[in-house]
C-alpha positions as CSV (number, residue, x, y, z in Angstrom):
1,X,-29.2,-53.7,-29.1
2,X,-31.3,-50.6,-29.9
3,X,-34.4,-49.7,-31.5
4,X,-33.1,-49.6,-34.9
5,X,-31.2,-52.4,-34.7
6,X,-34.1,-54.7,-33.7
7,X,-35.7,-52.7,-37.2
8,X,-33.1,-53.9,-39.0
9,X,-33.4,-57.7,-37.6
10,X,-37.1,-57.5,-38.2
11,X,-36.6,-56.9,-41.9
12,X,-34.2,-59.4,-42.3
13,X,-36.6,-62.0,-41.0
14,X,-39.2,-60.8,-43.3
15,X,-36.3,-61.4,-45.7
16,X,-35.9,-65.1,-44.6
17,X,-39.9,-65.1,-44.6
18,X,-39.5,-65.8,-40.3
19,X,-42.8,-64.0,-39.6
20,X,-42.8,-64.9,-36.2
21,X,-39.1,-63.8,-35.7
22,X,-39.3,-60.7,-37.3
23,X,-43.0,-59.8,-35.0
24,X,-40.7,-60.6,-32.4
25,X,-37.5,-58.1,-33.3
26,X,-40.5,-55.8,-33.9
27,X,-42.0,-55.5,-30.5
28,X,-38.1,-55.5,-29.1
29,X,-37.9,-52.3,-31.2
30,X,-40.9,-50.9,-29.3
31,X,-39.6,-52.0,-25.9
32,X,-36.3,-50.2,-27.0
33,X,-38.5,-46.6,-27.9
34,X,-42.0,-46.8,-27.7
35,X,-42.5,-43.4,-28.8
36,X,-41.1,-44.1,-32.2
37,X,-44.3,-45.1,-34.2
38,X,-42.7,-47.1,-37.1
39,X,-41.6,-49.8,-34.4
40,X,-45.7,-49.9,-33.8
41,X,-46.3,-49.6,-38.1
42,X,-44.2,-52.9,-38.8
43,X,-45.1,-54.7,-35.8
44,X,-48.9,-54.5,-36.9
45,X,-48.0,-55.1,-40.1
46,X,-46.6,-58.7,-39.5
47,X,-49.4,-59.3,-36.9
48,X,-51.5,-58.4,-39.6
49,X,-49.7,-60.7,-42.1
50,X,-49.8,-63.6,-39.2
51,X,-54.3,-63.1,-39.0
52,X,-53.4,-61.9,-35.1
53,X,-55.9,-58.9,-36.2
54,X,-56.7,-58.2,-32.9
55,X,-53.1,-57.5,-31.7
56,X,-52.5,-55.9,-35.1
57,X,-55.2,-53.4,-34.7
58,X,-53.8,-52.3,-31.2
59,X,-50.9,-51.2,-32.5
60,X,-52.1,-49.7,-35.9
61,X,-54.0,-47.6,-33.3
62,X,-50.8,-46.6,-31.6
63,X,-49.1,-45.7,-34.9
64,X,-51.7,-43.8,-36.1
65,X,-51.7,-42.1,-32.4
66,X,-47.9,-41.1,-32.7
67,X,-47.9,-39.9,-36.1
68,X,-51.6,-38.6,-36.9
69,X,-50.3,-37.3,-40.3
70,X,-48.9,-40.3,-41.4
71,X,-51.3,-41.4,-44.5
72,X,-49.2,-44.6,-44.3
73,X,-49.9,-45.4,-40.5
74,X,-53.7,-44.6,-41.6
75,X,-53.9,-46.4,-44.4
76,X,-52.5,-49.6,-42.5
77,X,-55.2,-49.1,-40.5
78,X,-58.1,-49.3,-42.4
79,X,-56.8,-52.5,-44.0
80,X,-56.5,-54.2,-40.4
81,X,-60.4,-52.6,-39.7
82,X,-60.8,-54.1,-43.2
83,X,-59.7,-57.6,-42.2
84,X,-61.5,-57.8,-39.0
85,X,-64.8,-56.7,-41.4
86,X,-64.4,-59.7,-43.1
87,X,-63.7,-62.0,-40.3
88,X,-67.1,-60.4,-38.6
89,X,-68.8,-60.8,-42.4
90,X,-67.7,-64.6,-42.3
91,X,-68.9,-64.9,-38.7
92,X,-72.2,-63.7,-39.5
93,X,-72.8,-65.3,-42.5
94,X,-72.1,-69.0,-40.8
95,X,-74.7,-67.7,-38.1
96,X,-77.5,-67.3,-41.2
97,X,-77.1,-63.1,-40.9
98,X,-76.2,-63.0,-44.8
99,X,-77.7,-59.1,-44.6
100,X,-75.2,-58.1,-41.6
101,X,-72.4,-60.3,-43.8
102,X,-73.2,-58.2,-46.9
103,X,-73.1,-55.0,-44.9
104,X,-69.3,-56.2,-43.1
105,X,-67.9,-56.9,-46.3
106,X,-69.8,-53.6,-47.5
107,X,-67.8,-51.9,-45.1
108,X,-64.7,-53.4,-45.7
109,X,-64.7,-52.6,-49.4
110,X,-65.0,-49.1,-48.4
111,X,-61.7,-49.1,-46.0
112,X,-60.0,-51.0,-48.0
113,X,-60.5,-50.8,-51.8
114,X,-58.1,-53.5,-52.7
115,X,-59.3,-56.5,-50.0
116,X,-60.0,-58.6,-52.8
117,X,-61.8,-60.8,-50.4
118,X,-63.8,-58.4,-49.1
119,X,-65.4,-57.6,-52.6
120,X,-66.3,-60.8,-53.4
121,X,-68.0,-61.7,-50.3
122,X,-69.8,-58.5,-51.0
123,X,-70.6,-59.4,-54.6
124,X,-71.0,-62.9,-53.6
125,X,-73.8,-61.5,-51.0
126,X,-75.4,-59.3,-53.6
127,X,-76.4,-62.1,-55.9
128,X,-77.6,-64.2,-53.1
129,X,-79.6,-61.1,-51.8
130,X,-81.1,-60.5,-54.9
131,X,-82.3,-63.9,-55.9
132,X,-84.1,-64.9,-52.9
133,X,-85.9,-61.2,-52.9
């Protein structure tokens, strides 16, 4: 099989909802061409969807790195810098660091203006902020 045709499984386990099948057919893809940066784009996308952020943000990078122009590759991203915010935010509130929380989730809302979780930890934050000052 080629590149495309490890695509083309990729989507059809999305289809099935087979996350881990179709992050598999993905990466395939890339060993098949790994200078085509949509194998890298749906490949973080399903690592993204699976909360591997770390692995997800690796290849967001090497999207974004293939195809600087891409808005779509960018915006991809963001959201994964996004998630990773919020998983810092969370980490840092359950260490007592509510003003480093507020500022991750801060951050977070700014790279990704739809993270619904990211704004209300934020707004959360700010009501907690304001009423023990």
């Amino acid at each position: 099989m080629n590149g495309e045709d490890y695509l083309q499984e990729g989507y059809a386990y999305l289809y099935e909802q087979n996350f881990y099948r179709a992050e598999q057919s993905f990466l395939q893809a890339i060993l098949c061409d790994p200078s085509n940066p949509e194998y890298y784009f749906h490949a973080s996308v399903t690592m993204h969807r699976n909360q591997a952020y770390q692995k997800a943000l690796q290849l967001a990078q090497i999207s974004v790195e293939l195809a600087p122009d891409c808005e779509l590759y960018a915006q991809n991203l963001q959201e994964i810098v996004a998630s990773i915010l919020v998983q810092n935010a969370y980490r840092a509130l359950s260490n007592g660091n509510k003003l480093q929380a507020a500022k991750d989730f801060a951050e977070a809302c700014l790279r990704d203006p739809f993270n619904v979780e990211a704004f209300h930890g934020y707004e959360y934050l700010q009501h907690l902020l304001r009423r023990e000052s």
